[in-house]
Legacy VTK file of the C-alpha trace (Angstrom):
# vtk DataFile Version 3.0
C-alpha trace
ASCII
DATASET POLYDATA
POINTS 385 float
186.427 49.734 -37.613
183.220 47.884 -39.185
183.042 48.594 -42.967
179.816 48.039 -44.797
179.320 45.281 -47.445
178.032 47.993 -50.027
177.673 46.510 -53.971
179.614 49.066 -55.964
176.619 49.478 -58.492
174.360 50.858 -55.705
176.812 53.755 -54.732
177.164 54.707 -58.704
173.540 54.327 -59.000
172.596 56.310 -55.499
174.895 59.093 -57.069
173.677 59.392 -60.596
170.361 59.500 -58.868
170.947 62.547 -57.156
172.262 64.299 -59.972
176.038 63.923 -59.630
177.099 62.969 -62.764
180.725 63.549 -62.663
182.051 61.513 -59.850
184.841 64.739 -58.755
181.780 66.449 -57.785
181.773 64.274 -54.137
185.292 64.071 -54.009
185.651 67.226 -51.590
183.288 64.740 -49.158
184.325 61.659 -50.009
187.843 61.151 -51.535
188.149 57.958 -51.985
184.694 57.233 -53.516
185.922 56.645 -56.929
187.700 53.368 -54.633
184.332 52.683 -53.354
182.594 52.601 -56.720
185.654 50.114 -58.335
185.290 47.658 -55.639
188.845 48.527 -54.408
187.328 49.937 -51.139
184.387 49.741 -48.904
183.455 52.823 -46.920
182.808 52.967 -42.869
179.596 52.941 -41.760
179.739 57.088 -40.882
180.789 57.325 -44.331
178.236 55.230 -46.015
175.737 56.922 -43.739
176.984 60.431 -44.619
176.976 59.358 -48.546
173.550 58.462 -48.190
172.844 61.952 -46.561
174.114 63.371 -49.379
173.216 62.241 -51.819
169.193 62.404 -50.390
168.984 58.438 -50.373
167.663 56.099 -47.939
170.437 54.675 -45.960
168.655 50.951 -46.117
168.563 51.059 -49.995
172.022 51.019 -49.936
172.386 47.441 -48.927
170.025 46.138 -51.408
171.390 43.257 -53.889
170.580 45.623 -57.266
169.249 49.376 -57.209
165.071 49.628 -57.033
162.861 50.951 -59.107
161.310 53.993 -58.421
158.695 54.733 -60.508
156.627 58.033 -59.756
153.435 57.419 -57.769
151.565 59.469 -60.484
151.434 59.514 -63.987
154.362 61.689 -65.670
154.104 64.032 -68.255
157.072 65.993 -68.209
158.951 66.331 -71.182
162.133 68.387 -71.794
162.819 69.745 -75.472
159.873 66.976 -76.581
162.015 63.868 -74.704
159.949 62.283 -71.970
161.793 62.645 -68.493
162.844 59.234 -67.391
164.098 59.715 -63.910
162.826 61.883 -61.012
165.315 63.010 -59.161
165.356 62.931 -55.010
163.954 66.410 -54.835
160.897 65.310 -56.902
160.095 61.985 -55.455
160.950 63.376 -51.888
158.225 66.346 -52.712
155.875 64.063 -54.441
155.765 61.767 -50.881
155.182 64.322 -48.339
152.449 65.597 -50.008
150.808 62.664 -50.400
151.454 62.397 -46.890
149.846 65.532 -46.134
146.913 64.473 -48.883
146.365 61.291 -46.940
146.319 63.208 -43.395
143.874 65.961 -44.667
141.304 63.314 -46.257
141.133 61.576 -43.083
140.403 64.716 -41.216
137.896 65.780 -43.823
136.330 62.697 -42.670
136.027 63.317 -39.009
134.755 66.777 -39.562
132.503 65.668 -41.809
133.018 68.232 -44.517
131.255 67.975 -48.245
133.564 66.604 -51.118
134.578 69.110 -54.095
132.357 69.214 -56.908
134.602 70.355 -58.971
136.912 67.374 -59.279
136.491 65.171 -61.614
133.516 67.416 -63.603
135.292 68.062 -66.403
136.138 65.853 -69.511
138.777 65.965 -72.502
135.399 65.862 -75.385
134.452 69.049 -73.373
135.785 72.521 -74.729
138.798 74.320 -73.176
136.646 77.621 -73.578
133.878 76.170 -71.866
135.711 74.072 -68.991
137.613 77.522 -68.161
134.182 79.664 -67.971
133.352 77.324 -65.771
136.287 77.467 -63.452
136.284 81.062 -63.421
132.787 81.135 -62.013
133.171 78.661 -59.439
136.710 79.925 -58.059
135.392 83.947 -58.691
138.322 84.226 -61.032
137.523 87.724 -62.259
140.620 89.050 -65.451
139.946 92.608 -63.837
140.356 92.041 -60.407
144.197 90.687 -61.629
144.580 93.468 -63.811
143.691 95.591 -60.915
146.705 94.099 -58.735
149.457 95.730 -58.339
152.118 93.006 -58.908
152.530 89.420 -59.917
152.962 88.750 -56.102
149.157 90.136 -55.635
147.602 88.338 -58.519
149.109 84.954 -57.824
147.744 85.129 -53.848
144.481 86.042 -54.962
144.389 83.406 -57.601
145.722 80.931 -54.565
143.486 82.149 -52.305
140.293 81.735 -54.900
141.649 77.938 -54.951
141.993 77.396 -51.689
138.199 79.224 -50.889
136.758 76.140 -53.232
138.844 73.173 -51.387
142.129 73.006 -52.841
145.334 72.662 -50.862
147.726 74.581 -53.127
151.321 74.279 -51.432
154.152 76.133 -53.261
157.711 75.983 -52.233
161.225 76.476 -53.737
162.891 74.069 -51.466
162.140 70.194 -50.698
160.442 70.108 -47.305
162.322 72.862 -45.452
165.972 72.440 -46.657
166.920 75.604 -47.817
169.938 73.909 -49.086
167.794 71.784 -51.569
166.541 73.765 -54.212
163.898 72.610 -56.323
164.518 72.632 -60.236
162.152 74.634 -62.833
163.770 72.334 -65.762
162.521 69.154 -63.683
158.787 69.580 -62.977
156.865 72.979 -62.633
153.887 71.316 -61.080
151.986 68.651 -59.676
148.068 67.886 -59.056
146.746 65.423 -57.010
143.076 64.657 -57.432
141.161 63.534 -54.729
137.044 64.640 -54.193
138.015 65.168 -50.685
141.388 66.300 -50.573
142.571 68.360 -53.623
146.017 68.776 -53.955
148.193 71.497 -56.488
152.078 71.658 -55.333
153.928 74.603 -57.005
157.741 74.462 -57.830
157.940 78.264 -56.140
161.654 78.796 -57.861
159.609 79.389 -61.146
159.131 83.178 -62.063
155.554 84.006 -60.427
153.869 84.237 -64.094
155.575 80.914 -64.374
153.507 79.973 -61.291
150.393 81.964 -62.198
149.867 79.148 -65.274
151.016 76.436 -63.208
148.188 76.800 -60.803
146.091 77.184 -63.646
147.173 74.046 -65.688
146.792 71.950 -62.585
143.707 73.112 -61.464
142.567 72.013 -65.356
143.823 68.486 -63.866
142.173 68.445 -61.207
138.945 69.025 -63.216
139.218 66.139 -64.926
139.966 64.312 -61.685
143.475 63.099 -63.304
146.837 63.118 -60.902
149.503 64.087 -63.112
153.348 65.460 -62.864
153.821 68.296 -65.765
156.386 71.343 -66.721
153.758 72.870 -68.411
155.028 76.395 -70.005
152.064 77.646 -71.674
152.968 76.258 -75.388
150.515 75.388 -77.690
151.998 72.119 -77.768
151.583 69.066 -80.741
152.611 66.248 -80.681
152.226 65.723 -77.018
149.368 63.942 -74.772
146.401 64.847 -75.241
145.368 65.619 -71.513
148.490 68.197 -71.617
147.295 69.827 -74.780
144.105 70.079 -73.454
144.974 71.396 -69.557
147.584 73.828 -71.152
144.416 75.034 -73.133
141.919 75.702 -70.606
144.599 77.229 -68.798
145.446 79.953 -71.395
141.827 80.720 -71.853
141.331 80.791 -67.752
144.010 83.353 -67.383
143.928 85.008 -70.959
140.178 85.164 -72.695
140.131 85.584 -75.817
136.926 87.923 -75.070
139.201 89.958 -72.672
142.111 89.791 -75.101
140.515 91.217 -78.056
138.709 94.245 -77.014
142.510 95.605 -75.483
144.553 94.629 -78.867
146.228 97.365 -80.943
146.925 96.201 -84.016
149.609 99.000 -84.862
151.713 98.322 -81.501
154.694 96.946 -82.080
154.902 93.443 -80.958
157.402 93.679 -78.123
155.286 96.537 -76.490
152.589 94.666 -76.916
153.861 91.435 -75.197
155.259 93.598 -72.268
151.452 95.577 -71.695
149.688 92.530 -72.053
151.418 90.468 -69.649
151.384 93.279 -66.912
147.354 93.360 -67.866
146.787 89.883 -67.534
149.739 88.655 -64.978
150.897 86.110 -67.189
154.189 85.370 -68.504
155.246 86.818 -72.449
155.158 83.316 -73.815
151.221 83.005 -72.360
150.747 86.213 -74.301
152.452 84.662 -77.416
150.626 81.884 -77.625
147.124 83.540 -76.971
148.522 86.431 -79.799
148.193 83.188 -81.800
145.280 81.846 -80.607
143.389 85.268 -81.573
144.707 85.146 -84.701
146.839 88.204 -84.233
149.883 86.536 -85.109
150.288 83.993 -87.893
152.200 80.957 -87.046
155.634 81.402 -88.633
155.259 84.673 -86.542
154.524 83.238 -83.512
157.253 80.389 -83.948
159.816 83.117 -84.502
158.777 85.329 -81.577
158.791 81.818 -79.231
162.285 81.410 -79.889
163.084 84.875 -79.369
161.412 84.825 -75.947
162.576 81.565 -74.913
165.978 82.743 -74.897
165.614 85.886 -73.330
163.914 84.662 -70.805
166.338 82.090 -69.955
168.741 84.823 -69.645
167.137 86.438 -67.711
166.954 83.400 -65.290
170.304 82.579 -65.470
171.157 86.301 -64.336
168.718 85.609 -61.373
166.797 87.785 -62.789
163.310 85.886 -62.893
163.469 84.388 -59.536
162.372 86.283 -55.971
161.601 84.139 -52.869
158.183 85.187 -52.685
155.746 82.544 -51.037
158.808 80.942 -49.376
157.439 80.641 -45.753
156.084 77.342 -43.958
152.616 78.485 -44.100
152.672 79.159 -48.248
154.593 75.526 -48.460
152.143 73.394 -46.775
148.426 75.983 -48.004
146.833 77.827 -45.362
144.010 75.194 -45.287
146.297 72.328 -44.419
147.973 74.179 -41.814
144.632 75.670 -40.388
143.129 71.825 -40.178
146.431 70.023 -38.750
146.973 72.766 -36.003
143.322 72.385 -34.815
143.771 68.506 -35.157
146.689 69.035 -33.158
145.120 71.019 -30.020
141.989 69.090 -29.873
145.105 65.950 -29.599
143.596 64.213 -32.604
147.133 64.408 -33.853
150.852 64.036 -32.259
152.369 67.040 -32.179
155.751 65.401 -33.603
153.217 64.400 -36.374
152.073 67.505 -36.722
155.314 69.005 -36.684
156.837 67.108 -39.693
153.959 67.452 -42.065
154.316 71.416 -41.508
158.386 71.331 -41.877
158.475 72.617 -38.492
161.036 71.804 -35.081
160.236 74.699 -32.881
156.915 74.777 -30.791
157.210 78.674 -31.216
156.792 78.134 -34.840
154.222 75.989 -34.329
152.244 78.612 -32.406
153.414 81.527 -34.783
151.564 79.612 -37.351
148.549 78.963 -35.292
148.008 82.307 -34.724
148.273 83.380 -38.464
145.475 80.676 -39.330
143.139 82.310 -36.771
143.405 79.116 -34.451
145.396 80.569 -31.664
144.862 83.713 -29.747
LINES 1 386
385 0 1 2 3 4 5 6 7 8 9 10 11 12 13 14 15 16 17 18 19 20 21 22 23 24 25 26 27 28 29 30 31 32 33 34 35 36 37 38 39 40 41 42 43 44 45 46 47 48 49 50 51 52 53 54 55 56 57 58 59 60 61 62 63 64 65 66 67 68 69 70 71 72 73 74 75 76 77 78 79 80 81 82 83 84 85 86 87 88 89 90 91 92 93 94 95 96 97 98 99 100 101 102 103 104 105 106 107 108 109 110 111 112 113 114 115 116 117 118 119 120 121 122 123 124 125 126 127 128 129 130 131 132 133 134 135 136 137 138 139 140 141 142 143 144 145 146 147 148 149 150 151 152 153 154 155 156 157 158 159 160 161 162 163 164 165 166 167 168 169 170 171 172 173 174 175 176 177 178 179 180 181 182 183 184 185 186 187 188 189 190 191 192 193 194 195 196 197 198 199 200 201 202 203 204 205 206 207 208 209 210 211 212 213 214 215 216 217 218 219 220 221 222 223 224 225 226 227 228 229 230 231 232 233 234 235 236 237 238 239 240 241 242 243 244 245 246 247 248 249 250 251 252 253 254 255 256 257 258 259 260 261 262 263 264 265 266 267 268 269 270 271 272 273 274 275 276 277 278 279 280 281 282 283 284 285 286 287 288 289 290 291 292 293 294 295 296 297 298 299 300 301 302 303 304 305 306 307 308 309 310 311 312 313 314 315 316 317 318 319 320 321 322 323 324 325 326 327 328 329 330 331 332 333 334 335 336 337 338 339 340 341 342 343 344 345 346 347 348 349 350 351 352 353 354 355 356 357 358 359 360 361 362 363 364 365 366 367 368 369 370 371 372 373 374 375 376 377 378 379 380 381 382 383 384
């Protein structure tokens, strides 16, 4: 039986990496890990190769003299309780490659066909108002506040919105899941969001386990990066936010005044109403989350600041209540075609019949394995009869 040569500090580190802080939490899988991490034991090579399964690592890294650095491809502004977030976990990174992969794919093909690069990205700088950038994003993407109000649900306003992005260039993939492992469930707490700015490829990914006025602002925050042609990682929440880098201060602006304007706002105030009515009409007017409304309350000058900081807290908890009761989550925008945009899958399935691209190719940049599902989603683009 061939046992692998593993260093002891690359199993701890592979297993703090994925989140498994307390070493009993693999024990069910591997028993006699806490053997393999002392040096007293060295695992098979099934069992290393299951570990690394596991724990979402690359089996090679394994056998590496000291663990790697794995910095994030793209600058990081996450931040949890004002902390910078120092490690991205496996979900993240894993997320963060494929679609960069799919970025890379889509630029190339943007190429062949020739297509015009997006004005948009890159337009936009920090000197320039919030108030102005967002006027101007609402008029290029058609984002009209009564057209939202008009939806019915959360669900309908954040598929319009996505569908206004994805009219103007932008691939805007949103999944709950890494890939199309049900079994790994993205994290809210971790990262809401990322952008990735290219004139020919614009990318938004959505963490899709968010509430959907969670999701509503973090489309709206990182199409604000994308106007200032700036790839970024965020957990933006809809805060005011001091203290913090300027580029989020200044995206979580333009993104309050995108969704909320404080033209729209004013005219459908009542000062008399009772703030917790208030907070609860407003966000069903405007699809956006209570703490949006908070912080716009403030903005107007509706609410004074001790006020507002007050109601935050308040809010904040309940809300996280609420999630922990399941209460805020729905699995809405789940399918293949939502995680990989509409306009990614349209492009690679036509790539893929014209045999510009291998279907095996094809089929792991859409999360797929079945050539049913393939065709299932061919036909929903409009490529397939």
């Amino acid at each position: 039986m061939t046992r692998a040569a593993v260093r002891p500090e690359l199993l701890r580190w592979a297993r703090e990496r994925a989140g498994f802080d307390d070493i009993e939490e693999l024990f069910g899988r591997f028993p006699k890990l806490a053997a393999w991490e002392a040096g007293d034991a060295q695992p098979t090579l099934k069992q290393l190769e299951g570990f690394a399964h596991a724990v979402h690592v690359p089996f090679g890294y394994l056998f590496l003299t000291e663990p790697p650095d794995e910095p994030l491809p793209i600058p990081d502004f996450r931040t949890h309780d004002g902390r910078a977030v120092r490690r991205a976990s496996p979900d993240l990174l894993d997320m963060l490659y494929a679609c960069q992969e799919r970025q890379g794919w889509y630029r190339e093909f943007s190429l062949t066909v020739r297509a015009p690069e997006s004005g948009f990205v890159g337009s936009a700088t920090l000197d320039r108002s919030p108030q102005e950038v967002a006027a101007e994003m609402a008029r290029v993407m058609g984002f009209d506040v009564a057209a939202r109000a008009a939806c019915r649900t959360w669900e309908e306003a954040l598929r319009l919105f996505i569908g206004q992005a994805d009219k103007i260039g932008v691939l805007v993939m949103v999944s709950g899941v890494v890939l199309s492992n049900n079994r790994r469930t993205l994290d809210p707490e971790e990262f809401r969001g990322f952008a990735l700015a290219d004139k020919r490829a614009p990318l938004i990914f959505v963490n899709g386990t968010d509430t959907k006025s969670g999701q509503m602002f973090t489309l709206a925050h990182e199409l604000a990066h994308l106007w200032l042609g700036a790839s970024a990682v965020s957990d933006a929440s809809g805060a005011p936010l001091t203290g913090y880098r300027r580029e989020e201060v200044w995206c979580n602006a333009v993104a309050a005044e995108l969704l909320v304007p404080l033209t729209a706002l004013r005219p459908v105030l009542q000062p008399s109403e009772p703030l917790e009515q208030s907070l609860q009409r407003l966000s069903k007017h405007f699809k956006v989350s209570t703490l949006v409304v908070l912080r716009r309350l403030l903005d107007a000058g509706a609410l004074s600041q001790a006020a507002f900081d007050r109601a935050w807290a308040s809010e904040r908890a309940r809300l996280r209540e609420l999630a922990q009761a399941g209460g805020s989550g729905g699995d809405f925008y789940r399918t293949t075609l939502s995680r990989v945009s509409r306009r990614f899958a349209r492009a690679i399935v036509e790539s893929t019949l014209e045999g510009q691209t291998l279907y095996r190719d094809a089929f792991r940049m859409l999360g797929v394995s079945k050539t049913e599902t393939f065709n299932n989603i061919g036909r929903e683009v409009g490529v397939m009869g």
